[in-house]
N, C-alpha and C positions, 0 to 999 in steps of 0.2 A: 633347708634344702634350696641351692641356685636349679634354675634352671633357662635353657637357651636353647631357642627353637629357630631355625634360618629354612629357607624356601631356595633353590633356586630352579630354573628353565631353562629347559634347553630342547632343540628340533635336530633329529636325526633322519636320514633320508630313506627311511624305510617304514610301511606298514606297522602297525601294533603285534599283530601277529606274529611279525619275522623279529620285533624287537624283548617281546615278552618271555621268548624263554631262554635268549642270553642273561637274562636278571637272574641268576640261580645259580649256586655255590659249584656245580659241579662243572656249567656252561663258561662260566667267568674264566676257565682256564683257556678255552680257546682267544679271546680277546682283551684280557686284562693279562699286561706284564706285572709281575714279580705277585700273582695275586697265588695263595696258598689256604688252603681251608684243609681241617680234617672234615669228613661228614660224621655225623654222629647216630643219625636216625634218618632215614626216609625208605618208603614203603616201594618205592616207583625207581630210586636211585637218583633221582634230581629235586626240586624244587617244588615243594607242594604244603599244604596246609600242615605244621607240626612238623615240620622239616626242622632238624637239629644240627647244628656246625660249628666248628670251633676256629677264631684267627688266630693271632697273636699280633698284639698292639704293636706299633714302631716303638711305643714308651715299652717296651716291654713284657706287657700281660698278657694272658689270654683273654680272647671274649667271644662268652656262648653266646649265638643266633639263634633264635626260633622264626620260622616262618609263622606269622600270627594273622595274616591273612592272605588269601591265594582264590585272585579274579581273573583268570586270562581272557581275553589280553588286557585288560583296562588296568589292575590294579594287583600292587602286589606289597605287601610291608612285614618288616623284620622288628621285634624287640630284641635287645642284646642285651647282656649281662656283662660289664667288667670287673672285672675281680675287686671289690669292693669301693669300685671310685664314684662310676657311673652307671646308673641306665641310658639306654641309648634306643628309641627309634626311629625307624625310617621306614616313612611310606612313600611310593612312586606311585604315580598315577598316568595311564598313558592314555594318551588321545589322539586319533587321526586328526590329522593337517592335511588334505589331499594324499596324495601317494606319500605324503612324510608323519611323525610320530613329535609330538610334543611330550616330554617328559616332566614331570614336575615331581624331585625330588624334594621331599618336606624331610627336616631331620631333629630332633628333639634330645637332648641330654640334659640326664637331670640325674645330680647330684646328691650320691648318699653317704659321702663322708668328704672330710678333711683333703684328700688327694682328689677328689672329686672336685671341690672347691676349687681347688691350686688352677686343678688343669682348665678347668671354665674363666679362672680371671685371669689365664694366660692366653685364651682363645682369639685365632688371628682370624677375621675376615678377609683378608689378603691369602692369606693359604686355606683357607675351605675355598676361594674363586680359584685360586691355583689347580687345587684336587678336581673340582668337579668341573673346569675346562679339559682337564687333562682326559676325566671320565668321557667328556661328549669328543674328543679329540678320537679318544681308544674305539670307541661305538663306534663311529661314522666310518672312520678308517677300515673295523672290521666290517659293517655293512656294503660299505664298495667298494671291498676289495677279498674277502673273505680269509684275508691275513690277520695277524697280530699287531698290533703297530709296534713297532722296536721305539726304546725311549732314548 
């Protein structure tokens, strides 16, 4: 089994508060473009501990989320399930910076098969900084301005 864990940071200009419950399958619609989830389970209709969702990969597949911990506002992290390639998660961790929010998303994929493999020794460092600029780009945008940001 490969697997590959990457970190990155990043400061958006709002409270933990006002950014904690954008992180949630249902909220992601107002400021992430082109972003699509079914929900599968939640008790509340958003984001909450054993929250269930489904995407569909760009490669193709689908992939189930569980919400597998739910700290507002400090912490919040997803395992996912892809359809026999990868596990995948991801914890965020938020923290007050004065009147701003330091994010630290952690992300971990680990490989349980053959196409799992492939897609880890094709893994670009240059396009995870690409996604996750774009991510802090989409936040910030909608925190000061309570639009979407168009791409």
């Amino acid at each position: 089994m490969h697997t590959l864990t990457r970190t990155h940071h990043f400061i958006v200009p709002a409270a933990p508060a006002q950014v904690f419950p954008l992180l949630c399958p249902v909220r992601e619609y107002d400021w992430l473009p082109h972003w699509r989830c079914e929900l599968l389970h939640s008790a509340s209709g958003v984001a909450e501990e054993d929250c269930v969702f489904r995407t569909t990969l760009p490669r193709g597949g689908p992939m189930t989320w569980v919400v597998s911990r739910y700290e507002p506002p400090a912490r919040i992290e997803f395992t996912c399930f892809d359809a026999g390639a990868c596990v995948f998660r991801l914890k965020i961790a938020l923290t007050a910076e004065g009147a701003a929010t330091r994010l630290d998303w952690t992300r971990r994929w680990l490989s349980i098969g053959p196409s799992g493999d492939a897609w880890l020794a094709g893994w670009s460092e240059a396009e995870q900084e690409k996604s996750m600029d774009f991510l802090r780009r989409a936040l910030t945008h909608y925190l000061t301005t309570g639009e979407m940001l168009r791409p």
